[in-house]
N, C-alpha and C positions, 0 to 999 in steps of 0.2 A: 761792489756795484756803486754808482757814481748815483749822487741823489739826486730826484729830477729837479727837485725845488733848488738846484744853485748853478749857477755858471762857474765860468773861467774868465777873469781879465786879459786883457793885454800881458800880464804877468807872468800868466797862470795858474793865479790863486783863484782859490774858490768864493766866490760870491752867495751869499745865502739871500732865497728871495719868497715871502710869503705865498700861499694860494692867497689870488683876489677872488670874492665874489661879493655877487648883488642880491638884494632881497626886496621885495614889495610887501609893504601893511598896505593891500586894500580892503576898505573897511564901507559897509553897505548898511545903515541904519547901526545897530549895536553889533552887529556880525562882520566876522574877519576870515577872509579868501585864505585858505589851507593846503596844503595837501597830503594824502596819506601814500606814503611810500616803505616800499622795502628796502631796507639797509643792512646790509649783512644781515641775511636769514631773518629779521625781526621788522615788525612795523613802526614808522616812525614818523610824528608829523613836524611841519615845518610851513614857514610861508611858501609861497613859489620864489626858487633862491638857485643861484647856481655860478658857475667860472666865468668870468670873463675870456673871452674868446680874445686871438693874439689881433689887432687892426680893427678892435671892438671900441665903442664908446661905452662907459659905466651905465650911461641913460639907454641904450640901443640893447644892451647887455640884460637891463633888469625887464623890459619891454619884451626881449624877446623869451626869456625864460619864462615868464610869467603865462605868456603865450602856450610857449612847449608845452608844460605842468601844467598847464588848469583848462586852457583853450579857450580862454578870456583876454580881449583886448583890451588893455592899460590905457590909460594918460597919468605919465607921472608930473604931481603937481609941488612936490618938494622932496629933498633930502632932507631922512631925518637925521643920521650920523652914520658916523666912521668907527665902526668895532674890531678891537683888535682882541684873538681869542687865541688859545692852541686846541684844536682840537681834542675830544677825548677819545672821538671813534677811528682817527686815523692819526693823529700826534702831530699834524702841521703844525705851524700857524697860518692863522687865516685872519686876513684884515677885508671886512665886510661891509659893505656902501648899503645902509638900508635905508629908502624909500619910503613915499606916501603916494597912491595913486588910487587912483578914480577907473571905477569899473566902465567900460565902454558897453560891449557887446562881446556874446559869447557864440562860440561853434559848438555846437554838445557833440555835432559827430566828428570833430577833429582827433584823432587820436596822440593820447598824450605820451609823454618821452617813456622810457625805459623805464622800468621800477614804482613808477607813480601807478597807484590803485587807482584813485578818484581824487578831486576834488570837493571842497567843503565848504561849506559858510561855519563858524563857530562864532559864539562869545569871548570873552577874555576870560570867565570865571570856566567854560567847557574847556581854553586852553590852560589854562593853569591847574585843571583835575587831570589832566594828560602827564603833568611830572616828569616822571623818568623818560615817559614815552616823546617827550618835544627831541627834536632832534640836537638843539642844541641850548643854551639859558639868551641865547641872545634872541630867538624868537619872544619873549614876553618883556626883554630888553628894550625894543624895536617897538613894542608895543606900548608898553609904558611911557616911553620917550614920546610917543607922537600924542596920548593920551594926556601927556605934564605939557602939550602944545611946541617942542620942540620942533620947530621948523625949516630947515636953511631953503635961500632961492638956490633953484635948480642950476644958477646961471656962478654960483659957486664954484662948478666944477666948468673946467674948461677941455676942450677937445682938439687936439692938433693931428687931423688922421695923417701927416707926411712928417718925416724929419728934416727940421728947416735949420740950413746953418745957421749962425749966430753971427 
């Protein structure tokens, strides 16, 4: 079975290429936007975090997952960094754009994606008694980061939604 994660060049050699995703630390006085989802048969939490979609921007990407999962509208107001992980629940790797963003306004009757139970506000010290239960070490990674003031401008990341010749 051919892996999803690589292509074929011009060649026809195989190309190996990470899962991308996004993730948002938003953060409401001491309390941090969660969510509690099923993951394989067990409960597991995590920021609001998910794939970049293919013709997606990383900032339209973390906006709209954020959305999906919690049914809170974002403004993301920095990038905190760029994580590179291999998974332990499914063995990718996964290189991760995590986010600072600012709560806007929330839909309670929006129904959220597949697998998500609810939505959360927690502390840092409630997510860090969660342990084994975080879905991944890059949630309090994320967390830490933007807590030591790690900031990038959003304008960082650049967007070219067409393929322009050169």
């Amino acid at each position: 079975m051919a892996n999803p994660l690589s292509t074929t060049d011009n060649s026809g050699a195989d190309i190996w290429r990470p899962r991308v995703t996004v993730a948002c630390v938003v953060t409401a006085g001491d309390r941090y936007l969660m969510v509690e989802e099923e993951v394989n048969g067990r409960l597991a939490y995590n920021q609001p975090a998910g794939h970049l979609d293919d013709g997606e921007s990383l900032v339209t990407a973390a906006v709209r997952e954020t959305l999906e999962e919690t049914g809170w509208t974002v403004e993301l107001q920095h990038l905190i960094g760029v994580h590179q992980w291999r998974s332990t629940e499914h063995g990718d790797a996964v290189v991760r754009f995590s986010f600072a963003a600012r709560a806007l306004s929330h839909d309670a009757a929006r129904p959220l994606d597949d697998g998500i139970r609810r939505a959360l506000w927690l502390t840092r010290s409630e997510i860090a008694a969660l342990g084994e239960r975080l879905r991944s070490p890059l949630v309090l990674l994320s967390i830490d980061a933007w807590l030591a003031g790690q900031r990038l401008p959003l304008s960082t990341l650049g967007y070219l939604p067409e393929a322009r010749n050169a």
